[in-house]
N, C-alpha and C positions, 0 to 999 in steps of 0.2 A: 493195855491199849497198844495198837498197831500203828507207829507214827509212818510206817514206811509205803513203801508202793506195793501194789497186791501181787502183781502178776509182773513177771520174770524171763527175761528171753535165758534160754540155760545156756551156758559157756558163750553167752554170747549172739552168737545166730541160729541157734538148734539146731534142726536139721538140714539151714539151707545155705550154710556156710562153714570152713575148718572152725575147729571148734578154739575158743581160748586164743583167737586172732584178733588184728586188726582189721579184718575183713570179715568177721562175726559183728562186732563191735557196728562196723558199716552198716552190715544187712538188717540187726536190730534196729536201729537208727532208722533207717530206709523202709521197716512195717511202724513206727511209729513207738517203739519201745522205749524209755526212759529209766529202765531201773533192769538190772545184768547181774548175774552169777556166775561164776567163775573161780578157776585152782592157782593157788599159787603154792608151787615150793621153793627151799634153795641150791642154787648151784656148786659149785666144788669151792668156789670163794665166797660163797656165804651170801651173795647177792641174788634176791628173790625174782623169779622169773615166771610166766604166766603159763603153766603146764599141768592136766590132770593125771599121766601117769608117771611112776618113777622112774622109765625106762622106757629108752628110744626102738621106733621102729613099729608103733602105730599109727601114732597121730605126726609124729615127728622122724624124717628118717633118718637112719643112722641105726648105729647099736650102742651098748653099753647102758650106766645108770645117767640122771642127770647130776649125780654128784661125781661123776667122772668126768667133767666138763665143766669149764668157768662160763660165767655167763656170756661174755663176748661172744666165747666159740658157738653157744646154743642157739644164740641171734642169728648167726651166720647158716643157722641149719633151716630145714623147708618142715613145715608144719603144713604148707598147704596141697599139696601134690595128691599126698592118698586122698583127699574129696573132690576133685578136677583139676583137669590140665589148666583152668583159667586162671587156679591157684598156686598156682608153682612160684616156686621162691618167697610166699607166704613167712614172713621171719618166726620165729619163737619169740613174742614180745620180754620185754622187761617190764615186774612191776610198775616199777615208777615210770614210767613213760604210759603205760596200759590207763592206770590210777588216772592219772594227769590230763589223759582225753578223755576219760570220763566225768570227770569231775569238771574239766572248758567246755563239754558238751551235756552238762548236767545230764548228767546217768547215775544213777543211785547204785551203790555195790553193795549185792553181799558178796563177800569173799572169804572161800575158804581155803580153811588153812589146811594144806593137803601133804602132811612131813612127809619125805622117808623117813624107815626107819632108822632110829637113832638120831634122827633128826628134831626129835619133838618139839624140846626145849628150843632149840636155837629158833626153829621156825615162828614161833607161835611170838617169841618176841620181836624177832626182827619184822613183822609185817606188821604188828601191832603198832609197834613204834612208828613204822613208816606212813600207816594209816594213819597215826594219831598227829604225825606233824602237816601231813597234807591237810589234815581241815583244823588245824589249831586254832584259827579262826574263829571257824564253826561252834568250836568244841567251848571256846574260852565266849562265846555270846549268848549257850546254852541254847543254839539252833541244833537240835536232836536228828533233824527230817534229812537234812545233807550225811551227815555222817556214814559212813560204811556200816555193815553189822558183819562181825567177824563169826564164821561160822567150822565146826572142823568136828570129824570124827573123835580128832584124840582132846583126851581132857587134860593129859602133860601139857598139850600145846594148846588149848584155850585158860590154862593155868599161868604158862608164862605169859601169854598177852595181856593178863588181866594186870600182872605184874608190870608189864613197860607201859601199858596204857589202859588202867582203869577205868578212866573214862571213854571206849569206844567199845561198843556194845559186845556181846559175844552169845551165842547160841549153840547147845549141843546138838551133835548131829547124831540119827539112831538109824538104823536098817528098820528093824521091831522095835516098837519102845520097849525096853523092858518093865522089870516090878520096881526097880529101884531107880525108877528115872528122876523122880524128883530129888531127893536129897545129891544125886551125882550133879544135875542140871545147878542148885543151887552151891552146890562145892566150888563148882567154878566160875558163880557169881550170870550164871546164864539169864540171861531175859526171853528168849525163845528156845521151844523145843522145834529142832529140823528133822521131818522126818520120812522113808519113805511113802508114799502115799498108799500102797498096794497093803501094806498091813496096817492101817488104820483101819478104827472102827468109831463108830457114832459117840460109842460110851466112854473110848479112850480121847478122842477128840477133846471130849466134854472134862473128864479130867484134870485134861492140860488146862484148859482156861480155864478152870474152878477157881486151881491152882495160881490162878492170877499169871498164868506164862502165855507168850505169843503162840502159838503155832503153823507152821510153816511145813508145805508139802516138797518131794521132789517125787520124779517128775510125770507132771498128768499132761498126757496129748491128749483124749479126749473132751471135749467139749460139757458131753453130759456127766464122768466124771467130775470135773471141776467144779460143777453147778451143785452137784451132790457135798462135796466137800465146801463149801463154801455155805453148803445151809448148816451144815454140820458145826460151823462157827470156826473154821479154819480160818485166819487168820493173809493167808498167801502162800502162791507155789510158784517154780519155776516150770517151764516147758518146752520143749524143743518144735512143737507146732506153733510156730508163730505165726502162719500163715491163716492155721484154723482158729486160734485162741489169740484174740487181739488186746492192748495195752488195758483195754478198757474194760475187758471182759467181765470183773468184779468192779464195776463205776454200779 
């Protein structure tokens, strides 16, 4: 069973706002979206910050990695410039400030966990952890529907998370599922397969939730896609057309 929300603004505002900002965040908010996907890794001090590449100078400018910088200094950098001038000075959020308006403006996260590499380990437990005391609450009332679902390519780092916070969900992420997705999916205690949508098929679909696991798309812009995937017993996707695919779209 899918306790979560179906449909997903991707990094926030998809295509109609910098991606992994607080003006993502807004824009979702403002078509009516309640539930946000988004990257988190860590900075040169270990403090997780809200970014999906390792390296400045697309979404973020500057140069270098982001573990060449502490996370003060990456706040201080424009994440919003390259998508309009309206976005300039755009900050590079901090998880826990990111977390924290989602969670006062009830928005449901997945979050994934996006290491550099060498990073696996430390990542996967410091966000875990930090998700897990933000709804400790949540967590210790057996309220499942608030909670985050932690979601990440690497199984290192959906290993450690499982390890600082068992109790806050976790989901392997695939390009292709492969042949061996379930016994990896269950090594790291996964509740959902995340996967992209483009190499899904009806029968692998079917599969997944034989197998009693969630299933979870990225990312479908169109409309009739989505409808397709959704008979298919897909579970939920994220999208960067928030404008054409609305909150409601699988109600």
């Amino acid at each position: 069973m899918w306790p979560y929300q179906k449909v997903l603004a991707h990094r926030g505002g998809g295509k109609l706002a910098p991606e992994n900002t607080f003006a993502a965040l807004k824009c979702g908010l403002a078509h009516g979206f309640r539930a946000v996907e988004f990257d988190v890794m860590l900075a040169r001090d270990g403090v997780p910050v809200v970014m999906h590449d390792p390296f400045l100078g697309r979404a973020v400018a500057g140069c270098g990695h982001v573990f060449d910088y502490d996370a003060a200094e990456l706040a201080q950098m424009d994440a919003g410039s390259w998508f309009g001038k309206q976005f300039e000075g755009e900050p590079v959020p901090l998880f826990a400030d990111f977390a924290a308006f989602c969670k006062i403006s009830r928005i449901w996260m997945n979050i994934e966990i996006k290491p550099a590499h060498g990073f696996e380990e430390q990542t996967g437990k410091v966000v875990a952890a930090a998700a897990r005391a933000l709804f400790a609450a949540e967590i210790a009332a057996g309220d499942v529907a608030p909670v985050p679902l932690l979601s990440s390519f690497s199984e290192a780092a959906l290993a450690a998370a499982r390890l600082a916070a068992p109790d806050v969900a976790r989901a392997l992420l695939f390009d292709a599922i492969p042949r061996n997705w379930a016994p990896r999916a269950r090594n790291v205690g996964a509740v959902a397969i995340h996967a992209n949508h483009k190499h899904l098929t009806a029968h692998l679909a079917r599969a997944v939730k034989q197998a009693g696991f969630g299933l979870f798309c990225y990312t479908v812009n169109q409309p009739l896609r989505a409808r397709e995937l959704l008979a298919w017993g897909v579970d939920g996707f994220c999208t960067d057309r928030i404008d054409l695919i609305g909150p409601d779209f699988a109600g």
